[in-house]
C-alpha positions as CSV (number, residue, x, y, z in Angstrom):
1,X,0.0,0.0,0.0
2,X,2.8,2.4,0.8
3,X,4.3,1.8,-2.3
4,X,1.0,3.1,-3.9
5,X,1.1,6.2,-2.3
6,X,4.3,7.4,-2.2
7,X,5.1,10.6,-4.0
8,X,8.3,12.3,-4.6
9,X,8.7,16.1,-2.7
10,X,9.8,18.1,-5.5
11,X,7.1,16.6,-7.8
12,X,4.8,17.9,-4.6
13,X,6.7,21.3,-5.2
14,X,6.2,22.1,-9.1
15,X,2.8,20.6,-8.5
16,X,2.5,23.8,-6.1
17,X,3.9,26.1,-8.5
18,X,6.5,26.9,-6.4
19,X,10.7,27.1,-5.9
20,X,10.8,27.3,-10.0
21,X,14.6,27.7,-10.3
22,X,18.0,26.1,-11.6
23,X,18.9,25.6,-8.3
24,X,15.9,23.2,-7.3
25,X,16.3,21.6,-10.5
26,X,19.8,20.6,-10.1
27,X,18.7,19.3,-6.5
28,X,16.1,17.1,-8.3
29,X,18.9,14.9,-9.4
30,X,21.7,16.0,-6.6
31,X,21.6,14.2,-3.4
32,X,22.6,17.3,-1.0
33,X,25.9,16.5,1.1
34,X,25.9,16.8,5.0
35,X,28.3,18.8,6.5
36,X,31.9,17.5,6.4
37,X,32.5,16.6,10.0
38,X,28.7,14.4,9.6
39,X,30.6,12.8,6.6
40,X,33.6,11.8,8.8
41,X,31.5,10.4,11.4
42,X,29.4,8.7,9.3
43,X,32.3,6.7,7.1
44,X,33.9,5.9,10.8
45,X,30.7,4.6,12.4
46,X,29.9,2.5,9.6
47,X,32.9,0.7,9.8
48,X,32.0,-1.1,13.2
49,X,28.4,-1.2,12.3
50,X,27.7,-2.4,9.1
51,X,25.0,-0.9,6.6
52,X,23.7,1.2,9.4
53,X,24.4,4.6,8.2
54,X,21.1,6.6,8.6
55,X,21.6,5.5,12.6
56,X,25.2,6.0,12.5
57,X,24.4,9.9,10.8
58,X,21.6,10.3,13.9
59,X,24.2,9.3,17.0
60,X,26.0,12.6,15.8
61,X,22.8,14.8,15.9
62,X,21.8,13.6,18.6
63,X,25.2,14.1,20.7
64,X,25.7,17.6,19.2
65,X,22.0,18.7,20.2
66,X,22.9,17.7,23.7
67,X,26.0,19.4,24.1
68,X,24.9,22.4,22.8
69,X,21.3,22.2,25.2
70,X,22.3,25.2,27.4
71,X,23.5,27.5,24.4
72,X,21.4,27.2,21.3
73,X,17.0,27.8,21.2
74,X,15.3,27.9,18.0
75,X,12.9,30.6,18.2
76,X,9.3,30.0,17.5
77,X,7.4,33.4,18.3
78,X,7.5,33.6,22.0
79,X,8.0,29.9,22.3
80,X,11.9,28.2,21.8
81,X,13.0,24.7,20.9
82,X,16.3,23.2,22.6
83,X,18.4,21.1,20.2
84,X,17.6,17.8,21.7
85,X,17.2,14.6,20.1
86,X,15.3,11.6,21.2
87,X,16.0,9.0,19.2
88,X,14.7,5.6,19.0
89,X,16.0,2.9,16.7
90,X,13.8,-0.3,16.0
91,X,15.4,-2.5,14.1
92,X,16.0,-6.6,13.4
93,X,17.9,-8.5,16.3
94,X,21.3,-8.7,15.2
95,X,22.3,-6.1,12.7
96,X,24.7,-3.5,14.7
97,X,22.6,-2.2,17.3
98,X,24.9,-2.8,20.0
99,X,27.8,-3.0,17.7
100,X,27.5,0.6,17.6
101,X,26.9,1.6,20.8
102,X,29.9,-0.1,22.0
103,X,32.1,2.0,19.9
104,X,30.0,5.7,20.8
105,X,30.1,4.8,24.5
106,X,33.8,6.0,25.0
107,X,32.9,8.7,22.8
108,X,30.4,10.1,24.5
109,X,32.4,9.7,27.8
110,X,35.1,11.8,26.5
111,X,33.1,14.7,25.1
112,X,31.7,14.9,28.3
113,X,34.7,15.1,30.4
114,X,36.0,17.7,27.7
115,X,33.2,20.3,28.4
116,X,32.8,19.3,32.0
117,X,36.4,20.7,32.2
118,X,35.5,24.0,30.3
119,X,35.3,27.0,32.5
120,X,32.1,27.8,31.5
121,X,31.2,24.7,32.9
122,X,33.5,24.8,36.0
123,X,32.1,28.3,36.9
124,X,28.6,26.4,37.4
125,X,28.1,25.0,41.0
126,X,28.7,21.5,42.0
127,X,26.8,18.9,44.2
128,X,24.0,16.8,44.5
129,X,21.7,20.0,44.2
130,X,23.5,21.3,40.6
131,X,24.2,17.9,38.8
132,X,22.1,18.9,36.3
133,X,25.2,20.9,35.3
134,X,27.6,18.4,34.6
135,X,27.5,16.0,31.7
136,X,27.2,12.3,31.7
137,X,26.5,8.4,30.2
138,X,23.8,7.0,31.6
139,X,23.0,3.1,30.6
140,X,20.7,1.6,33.2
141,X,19.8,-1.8,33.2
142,X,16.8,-1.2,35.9
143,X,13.4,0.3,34.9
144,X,12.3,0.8,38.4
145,X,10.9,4.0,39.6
146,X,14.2,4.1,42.1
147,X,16.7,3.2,39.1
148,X,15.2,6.4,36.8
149,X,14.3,8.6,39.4
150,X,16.1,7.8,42.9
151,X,14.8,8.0,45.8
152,X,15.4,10.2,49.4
153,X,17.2,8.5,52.2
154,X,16.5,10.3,55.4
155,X,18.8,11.0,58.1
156,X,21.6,10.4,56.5
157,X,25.6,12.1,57.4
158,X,26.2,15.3,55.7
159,X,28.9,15.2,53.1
160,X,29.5,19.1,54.0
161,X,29.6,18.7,57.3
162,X,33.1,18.0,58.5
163,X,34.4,16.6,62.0
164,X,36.3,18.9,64.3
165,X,35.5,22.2,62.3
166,X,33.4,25.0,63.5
167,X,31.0,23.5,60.8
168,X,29.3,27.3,59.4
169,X,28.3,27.9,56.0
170,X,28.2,31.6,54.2
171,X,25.8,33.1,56.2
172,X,27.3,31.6,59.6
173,X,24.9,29.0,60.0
174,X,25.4,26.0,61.6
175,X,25.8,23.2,58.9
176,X,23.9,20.0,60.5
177,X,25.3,16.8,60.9
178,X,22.7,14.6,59.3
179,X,20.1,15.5,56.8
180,X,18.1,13.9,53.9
181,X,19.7,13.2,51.1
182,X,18.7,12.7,47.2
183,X,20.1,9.7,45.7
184,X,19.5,10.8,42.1
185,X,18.5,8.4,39.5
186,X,19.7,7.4,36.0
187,X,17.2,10.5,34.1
188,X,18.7,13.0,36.2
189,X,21.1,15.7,35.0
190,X,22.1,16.0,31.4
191,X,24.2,13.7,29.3
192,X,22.8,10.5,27.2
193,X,20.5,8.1,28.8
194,X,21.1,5.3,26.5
195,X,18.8,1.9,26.0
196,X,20.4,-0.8,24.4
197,X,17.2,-3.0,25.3
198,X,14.8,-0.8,25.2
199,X,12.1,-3.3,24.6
200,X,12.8,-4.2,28.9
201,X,11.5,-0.2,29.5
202,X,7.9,-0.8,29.9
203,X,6.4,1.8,27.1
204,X,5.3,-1.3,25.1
205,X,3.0,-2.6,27.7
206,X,-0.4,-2.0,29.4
207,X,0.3,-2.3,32.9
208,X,-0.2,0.4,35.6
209,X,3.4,0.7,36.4
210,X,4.2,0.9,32.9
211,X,2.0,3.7,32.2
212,X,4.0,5.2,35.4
213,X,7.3,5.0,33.0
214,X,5.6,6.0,29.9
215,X,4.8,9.4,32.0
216,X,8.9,9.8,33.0
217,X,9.4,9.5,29.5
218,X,7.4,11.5,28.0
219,X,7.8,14.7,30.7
220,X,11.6,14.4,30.1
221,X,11.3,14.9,26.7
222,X,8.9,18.2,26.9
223,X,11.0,21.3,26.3
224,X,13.6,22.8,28.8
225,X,12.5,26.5,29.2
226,X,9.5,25.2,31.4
227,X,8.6,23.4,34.2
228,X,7.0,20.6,32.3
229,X,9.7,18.6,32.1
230,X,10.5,17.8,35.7
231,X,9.4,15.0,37.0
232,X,7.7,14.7,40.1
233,X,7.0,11.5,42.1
234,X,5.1,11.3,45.4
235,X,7.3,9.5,47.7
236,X,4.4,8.2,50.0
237,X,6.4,6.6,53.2
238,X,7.7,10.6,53.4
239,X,4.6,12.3,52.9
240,X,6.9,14.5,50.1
241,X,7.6,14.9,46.1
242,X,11.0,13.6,44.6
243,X,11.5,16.2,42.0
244,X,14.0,15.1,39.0
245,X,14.9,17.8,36.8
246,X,16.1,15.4,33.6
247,X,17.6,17.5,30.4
248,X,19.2,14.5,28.5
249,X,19.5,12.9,25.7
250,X,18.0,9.7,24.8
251,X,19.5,6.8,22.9
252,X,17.3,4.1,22.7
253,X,17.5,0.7,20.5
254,X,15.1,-2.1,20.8
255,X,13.6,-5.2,18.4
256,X,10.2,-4.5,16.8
257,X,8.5,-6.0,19.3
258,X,5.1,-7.3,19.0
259,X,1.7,-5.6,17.6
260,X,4.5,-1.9,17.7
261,X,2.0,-0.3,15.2
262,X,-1.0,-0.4,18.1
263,X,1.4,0.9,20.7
264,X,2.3,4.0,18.7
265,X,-0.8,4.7,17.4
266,X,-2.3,4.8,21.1
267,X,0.7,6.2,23.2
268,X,2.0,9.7,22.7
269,X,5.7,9.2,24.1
270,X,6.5,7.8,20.5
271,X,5.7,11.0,18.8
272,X,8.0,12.8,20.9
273,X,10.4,10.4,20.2
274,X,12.7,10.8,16.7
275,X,11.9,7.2,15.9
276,X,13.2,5.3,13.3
277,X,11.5,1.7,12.5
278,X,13.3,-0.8,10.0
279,X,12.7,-3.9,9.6
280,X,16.2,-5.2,7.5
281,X,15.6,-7.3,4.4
282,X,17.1,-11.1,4.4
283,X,19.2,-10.0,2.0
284,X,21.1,-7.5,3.5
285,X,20.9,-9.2,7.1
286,X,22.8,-11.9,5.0
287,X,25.1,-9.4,3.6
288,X,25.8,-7.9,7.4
289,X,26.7,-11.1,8.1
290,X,29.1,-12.3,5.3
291,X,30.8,-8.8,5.7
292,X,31.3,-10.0,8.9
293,X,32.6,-12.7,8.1
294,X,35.3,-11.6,6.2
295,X,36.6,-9.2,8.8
296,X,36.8,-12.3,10.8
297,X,40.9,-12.7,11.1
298,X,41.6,-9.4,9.4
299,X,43.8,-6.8,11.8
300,X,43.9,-3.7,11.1
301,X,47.5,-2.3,10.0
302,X,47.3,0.5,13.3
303,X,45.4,-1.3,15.5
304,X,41.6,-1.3,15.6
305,X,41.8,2.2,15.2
306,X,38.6,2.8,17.8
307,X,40.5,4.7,20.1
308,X,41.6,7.0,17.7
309,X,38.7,7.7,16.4
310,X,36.8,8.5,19.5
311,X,39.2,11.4,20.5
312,X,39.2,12.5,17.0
313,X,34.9,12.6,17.2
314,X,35.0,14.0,20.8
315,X,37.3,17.1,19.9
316,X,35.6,17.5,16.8
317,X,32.0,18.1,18.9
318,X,33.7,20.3,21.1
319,X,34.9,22.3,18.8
320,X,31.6,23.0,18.2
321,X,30.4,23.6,21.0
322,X,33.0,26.3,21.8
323,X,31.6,28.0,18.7
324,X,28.7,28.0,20.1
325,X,29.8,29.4,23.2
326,X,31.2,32.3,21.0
327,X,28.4,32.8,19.0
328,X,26.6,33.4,22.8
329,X,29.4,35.7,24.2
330,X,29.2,37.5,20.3
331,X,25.4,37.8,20.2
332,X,24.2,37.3,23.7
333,X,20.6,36.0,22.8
334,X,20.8,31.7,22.8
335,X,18.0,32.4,20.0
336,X,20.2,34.1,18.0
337,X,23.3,31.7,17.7
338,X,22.2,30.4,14.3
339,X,19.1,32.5,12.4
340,X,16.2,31.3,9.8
341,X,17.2,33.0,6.1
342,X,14.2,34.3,4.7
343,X,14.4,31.5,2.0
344,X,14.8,28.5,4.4
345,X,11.7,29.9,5.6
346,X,9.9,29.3,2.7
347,X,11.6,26.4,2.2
348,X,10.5,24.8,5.3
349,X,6.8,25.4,4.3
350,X,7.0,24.4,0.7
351,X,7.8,21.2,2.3
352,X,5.3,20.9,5.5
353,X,3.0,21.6,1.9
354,X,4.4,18.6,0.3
355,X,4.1,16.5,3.6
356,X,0.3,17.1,4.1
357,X,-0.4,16.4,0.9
358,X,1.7,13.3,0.8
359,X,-0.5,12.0,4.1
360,X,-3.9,13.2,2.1
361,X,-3.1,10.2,-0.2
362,X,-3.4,7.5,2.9
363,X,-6.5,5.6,4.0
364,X,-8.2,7.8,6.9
365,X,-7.1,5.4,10.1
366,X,-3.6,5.9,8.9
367,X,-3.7,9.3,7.6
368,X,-5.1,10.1,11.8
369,X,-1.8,7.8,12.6
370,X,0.3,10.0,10.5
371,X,-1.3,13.3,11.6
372,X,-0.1,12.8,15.4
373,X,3.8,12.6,14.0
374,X,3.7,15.7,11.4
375,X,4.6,18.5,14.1
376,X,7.1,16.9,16.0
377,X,8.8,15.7,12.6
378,X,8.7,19.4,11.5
379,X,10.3,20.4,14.9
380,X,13.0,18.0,14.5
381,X,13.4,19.2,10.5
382,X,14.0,22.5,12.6
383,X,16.2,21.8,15.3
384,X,18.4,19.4,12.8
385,X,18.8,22.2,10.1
386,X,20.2,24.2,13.3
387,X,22.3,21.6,14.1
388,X,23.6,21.2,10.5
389,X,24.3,25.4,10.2
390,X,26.3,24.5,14.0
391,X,28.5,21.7,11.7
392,X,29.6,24.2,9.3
393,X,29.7,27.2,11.9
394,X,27.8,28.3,10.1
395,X,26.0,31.6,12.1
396,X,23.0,31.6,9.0
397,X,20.3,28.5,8.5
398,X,20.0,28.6,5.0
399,X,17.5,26.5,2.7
400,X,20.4,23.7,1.9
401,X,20.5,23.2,5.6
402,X,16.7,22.6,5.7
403,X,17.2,20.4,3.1
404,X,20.1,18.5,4.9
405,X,18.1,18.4,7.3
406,X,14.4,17.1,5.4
407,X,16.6,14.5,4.3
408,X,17.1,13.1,7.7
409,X,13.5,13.8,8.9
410,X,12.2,11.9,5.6
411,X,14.0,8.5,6.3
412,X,12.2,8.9,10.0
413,X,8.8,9.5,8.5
414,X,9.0,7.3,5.2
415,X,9.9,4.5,8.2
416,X,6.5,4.7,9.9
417,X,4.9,5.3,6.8
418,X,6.4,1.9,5.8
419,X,5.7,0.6,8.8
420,X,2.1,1.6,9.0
421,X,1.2,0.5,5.5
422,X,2.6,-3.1,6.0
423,X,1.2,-3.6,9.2
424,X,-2.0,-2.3,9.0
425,X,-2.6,-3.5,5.4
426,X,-1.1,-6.8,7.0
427,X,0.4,-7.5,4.0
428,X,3.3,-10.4,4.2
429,X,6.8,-9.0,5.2
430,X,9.2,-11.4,3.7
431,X,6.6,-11.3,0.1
432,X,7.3,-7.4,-0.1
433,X,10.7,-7.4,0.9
434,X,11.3,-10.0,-2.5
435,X,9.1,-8.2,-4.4
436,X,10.5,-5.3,-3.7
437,X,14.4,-6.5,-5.3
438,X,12.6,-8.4,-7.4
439,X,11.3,-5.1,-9.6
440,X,15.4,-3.9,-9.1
441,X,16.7,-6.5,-10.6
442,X,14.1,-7.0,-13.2
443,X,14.8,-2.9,-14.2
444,X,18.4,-3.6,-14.3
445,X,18.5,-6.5,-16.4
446,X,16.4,-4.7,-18.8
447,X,18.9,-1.6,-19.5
448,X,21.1,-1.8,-22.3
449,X,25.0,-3.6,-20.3
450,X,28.3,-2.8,-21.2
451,X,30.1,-5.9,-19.2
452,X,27.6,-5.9,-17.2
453,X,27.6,-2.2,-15.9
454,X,25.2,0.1,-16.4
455,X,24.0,3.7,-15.5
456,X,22.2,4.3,-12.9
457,X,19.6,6.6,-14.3
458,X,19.0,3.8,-16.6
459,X,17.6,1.4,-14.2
460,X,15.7,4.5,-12.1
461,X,13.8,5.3,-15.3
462,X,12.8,1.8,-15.8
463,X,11.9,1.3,-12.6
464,X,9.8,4.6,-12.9
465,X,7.9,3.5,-16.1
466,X,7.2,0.0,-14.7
467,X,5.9,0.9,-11.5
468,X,4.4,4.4,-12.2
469,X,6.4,5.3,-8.9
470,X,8.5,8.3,-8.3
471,X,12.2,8.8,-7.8
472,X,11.9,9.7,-4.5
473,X,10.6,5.8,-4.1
474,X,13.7,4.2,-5.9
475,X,15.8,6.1,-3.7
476,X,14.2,5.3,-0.5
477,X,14.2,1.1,-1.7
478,X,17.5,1.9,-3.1
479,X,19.0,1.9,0.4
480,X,18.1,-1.6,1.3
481,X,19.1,-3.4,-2.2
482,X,22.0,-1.1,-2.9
483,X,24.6,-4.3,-1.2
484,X,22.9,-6.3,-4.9
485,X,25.1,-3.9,-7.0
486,X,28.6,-2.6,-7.5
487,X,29.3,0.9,-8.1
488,X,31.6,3.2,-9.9
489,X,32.2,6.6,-11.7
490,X,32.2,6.7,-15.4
491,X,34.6,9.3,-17.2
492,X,31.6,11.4,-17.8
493,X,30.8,11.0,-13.7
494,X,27.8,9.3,-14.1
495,X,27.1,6.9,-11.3
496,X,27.1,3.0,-13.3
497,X,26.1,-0.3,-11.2
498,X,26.5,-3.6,-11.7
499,X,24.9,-6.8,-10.3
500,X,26.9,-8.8,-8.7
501,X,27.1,-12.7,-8.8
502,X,26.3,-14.6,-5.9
503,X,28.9,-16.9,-4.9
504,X,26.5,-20.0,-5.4
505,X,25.2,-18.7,-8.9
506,X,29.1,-18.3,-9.7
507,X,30.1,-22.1,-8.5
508,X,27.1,-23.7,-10.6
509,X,28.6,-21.7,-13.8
510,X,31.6,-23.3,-13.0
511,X,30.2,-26.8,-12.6
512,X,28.7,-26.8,-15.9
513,X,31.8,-25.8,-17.1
C-alpha cells in the first residue's frame, strides 16, 4: 500500500507552483551533502556497524544537540526549541545495534569530560543539588521508579559537614550533621541516557506501572524552558515529592516487538520520540553477516583504530560547541546563535506543503496515525537544520540546511509510513521485501549492459515506467538493495552499477563448465 502512495517532494513542489529555479532543479537529481564533519562520522561509524548509516548519521545529531542544550534555542514566536534529540532505533535482532553503541560509548564519555572541564562549565556549582550541570552516560539496566528517578534516604551524614570544624556555611549558620539526602537516578542531569534494550522499558506494555514510566518519559522529553519537564514523584512513606529535573539525551534501541504499530498509534511518548522503524531485508541481514565474516581474522594495520577515532569525534564536537559558546558571548541572545534566512523559511513550508499532501493520499485510520507525528517531525526538520548550520559554523540557516536536514527527517517519516502501510494493510513481510528487489533486478536487467555495468539513471527510469512510482521511491528502496550492486564513476561521472554474482550462482557456472 505504501508503495501506492508514495510521492516524490519536489514533484509535490512544481505541483504547487513553487521554488521554480536552476537551483531546485539541479537538486532534483543532486543528493545534498551533510556537513563535512557528519561525513567523517558517518564513514567511521559504519565501519564497526555495518550498513547502518542513517543511525550512524543520527548518533551525531543527537550528541551535538545535547551538548549544545544550554546554548542554542530555535525561536518559535515567543516559544523556543532546545536542540535535543530523542532517538529511538527499532530494528532486526542482530544487525549493529549494539555494535554501535559499543564503539559511541567511549565517545560520548570523552566529550563529556572535555566540556565538563571548560570553564564555562567549572564556573557552574557542583553537588547533588546542581548535577544537572555536569554531563554524563547513563546506561541503566533497571526500569524501576528508584533506578530512573532515585529515591530520598533520610537522616543520613552530611557530606559538607566536617568533623572537628566550626561546621558554618556563608551566612554563619550551623551546617547539620545529618540531613536527607537525594540519591538521584539514571534521568537525572544532562548527558545520554542510552537503552540498548529498550524493549525491557515498559512503554510497550499496558500495565499500571508501565504507564508510570511511559509518563517519566514523556515529561523528560517536553522542552527545557519550562517546568514541564521535571518529574515529580510522590514518595508516600515521606509524605513528600522527589522532584527530578532530567535534560538528557536519549538513545534508545530495541527489536520490533510485537503488535508496535497499536502501541504508537495509542501512546503519545512515540511522537515525541525521533523514531526510526526498520525492519532489514534477508538480503542484506545476509550481507551484514558475510561482511562480517570476512573481517573475521583481518587486523587492522594500526590497530583497531577505535580509540583514535573516539578522540578525534570528541574534539571535533567540542569544537563546536565552543563556537557556540562564541556565537553566545558575540550575540548574547541563545535564540540568536544560528538564524532562519528568509528562503529556508519558505523552504520549510513548501515542504510541511508537500508533507500534508503526501499524508492526504493515505486511507483515513492511517492518515489520523500519521497526523499525530507531522509537528514533531517538523520540529526535529527545525532543530536538525540548526544543528547542521552548527557543523559548518555556520552563524546563518540557510534553505540547503533545511534540506540537509528534510533529508534526515524523511527517512524517520518514510519508516513509519512503511511501517504503517505493512502492518495495517497486513500485508506479508518477507513477500514485499522479494518483491521489492525483485522489480530492481528486473529494471536492471532490462537496460542496455556494457560488461555488465550500467548507469544508474538507466535502471531509475525503468523502474519509474514499470511501477508508475517516483524517484523519491527508488531512492528510498534503493538503500536496502544497494549491497545487490557494485558501483563506480564513469569518465563522464555518471554513477554505473552492476549486479553482482552470488557466490552459489558463480560455482554452478563453473560446474557446468
Amino acid at each position: 500500500m505504501a508503495e501506492d502512495l508514495e510521492v516524490d517532494a519536489w514533484e509535490l513542489y512544481d505541483a504547487l507552483g513553487t521554488l521554480k529555479t536552476d537551483e531546485i532543479e539541479e537538486e532534483k537529481t543532486n543528493k545534498i551533502d551533510m556537513p563535512k564533519c557528519v561525513q567523517r562520522w558517518q564513514e567511521v561509524v559504519g565501519q564497526f556497524s555495518l550498513h547502518n548509516d542513517y543511525p550512524a548519521i543520527m548518533s551525531y545529531y543527537v550528541t551535538l544537540g545535547q551538548i549544545v542544550k544550554d546554548i542554542v534555542r530555535i525561536p518559535v514566536g515567543r516559544l523556543s526549541l532546545d536542540p535535543r534529540i530523542q532517538y529511538c532505533w527499532i530494528q532486526t535482532a542482530r544487525s549493529g545495534k549494539t555494535t554501535m553503541f559499543d564503539f559511541l560509548s567511549p565517545v560520548w564519555a570523552k566529550t563529556f569530560e572535555l566540556i565538563n572541564q571548560h570553564p564555562t562549565t567549572l564556573k557552574k556549582p557542583k553537588g547533588p543539588l546542581y548535577g544537572v550541570n555536569e554531563f554524563n552516560l547513563q546506561n541503566p539496566d533497571a526500569f524501576t521508579d528508584q533506578a530512573l528517578l532515585g529515591t530520598i534516604k533520610k537522616n543520613q551524614p552530611n557530606p559538607e559537614w566536617i568533623r572537628g570544624e566550626d561546621n558554618l556555611d556563608i551566612n554563619d549558620e550551623l551546617i547539620p550533621e545529618f540531613i536527607d539526602l537525594t540519591v538521584n537516578g539514571a534521568l537525572f542531569g544532562s548527558g545520554i541516557i542510552a537503552f540498548d534494550e529498550f524493549e525491557h522499558s515498559g512503554i510497550f506494555k499496558e500495565t499500571q506501572h508501565k504507564q508510570d514510566t511511559v509518563m517519566m518519559f514523556q515529561k523528560f522529553m517536553n522542552r527545557l524552558d519550562s517546568d514541564t519537564h521535571l518529574i515529580k514523584k510522590r514518595l508516600t512513606d515521606w509524605g513528600i515529592d522527589l522532584v527530578v529535573d532530567s535534560q538528557r539525551s536519549l538513545w534508545a534501541t530495541t527489536l520490533p516487538p510485537q503488535g508496535l504499530e497499536n502501541v504508537i498509534l495509542t501512546k503519545g511518548v512515540f511522537q515525541r520520540m525521533w523514531l526510526y522503524v526498520r525492519e532489514v531485508p534477508e538480503s542484506l541481514k545476509q550481507k551484514m553477516e558475510e561482511d562480517y565474516l570476512d573481517l573475521m581474522g583481518t587486523i587492522v594495520e594500526d590497530g583497531d583504530g577505535a580509540e583514535k577515532f573516539q578522540n578525534e569525534f570528541a574534539d571535533m564536537l567540542y569544537t563546536n560547541y565552543k563556537w557556540c559558546l562564541k556565537r553566545l558571548e558575540k550575540v548574547g541572545d541563545r535564540r540568536k546563535i544560528v538564524e532562519f534566512t528568509p528562503d529556508a523559511k519558505k523552504r520549510l513550508k513548501v515542504i510541511w506543503r508537500g508533507m500534508r499532501k503526501y499524508m492526504d493520499g493515505f486511507p483515513d485510520h492511517i492518515y489520523h496515525a500519521l497526523n499525530t507525528f507531522l509537528m514533531n517531525i517538523i520540529n526535529n526538520m527545525c532543530v536538525s537544520a540548526s544543528l547542521c548550520a552548527i557543523s559548518e559554523q555556520s552563524p546563518k540557516i540557510t534553505p540547503r540546511h533545511i534540506e540537509q536536514a528534510r533529508q534526515l527527517t524523511d527517512s524517520s517519516f518514510d519508516s513509519i509510513t512503511t511501517w504503517f502501510s505493512d502492518r495495517l494493510a497486513k500485508s506479508p513481510r518477507r513477500l514485499v521485501e522479494k518483491n521489492r528487489e525483485k522489480i530492481v533486478i528486473t529494471s536492471y536487467k532490462e537496460c542496455p549492459l556494457a560488461n555488465g555495468w550500467t548507469s544508474k539513471t538507466n535502471v531509475i527510469n525503468i523502474y519509474m515506467k514499470k511501477t508508475k512510482k517516483s524517484r523519491n521511491t527508488f531512492y528510498r528502496l534503493w538503500h536496502d538493495v544497494e549491497h545487490m550492486f557494485d558501483t563506480k564513476r564513469s569518465d563522464s561521472n555518471k554513477v554505473l552499477i552492476k549486479l553482482k554474482v552470488e557466490k552459489n550462482e558463480s560455482k554452478d557456472k563453473q560446474d557446468k563448465k
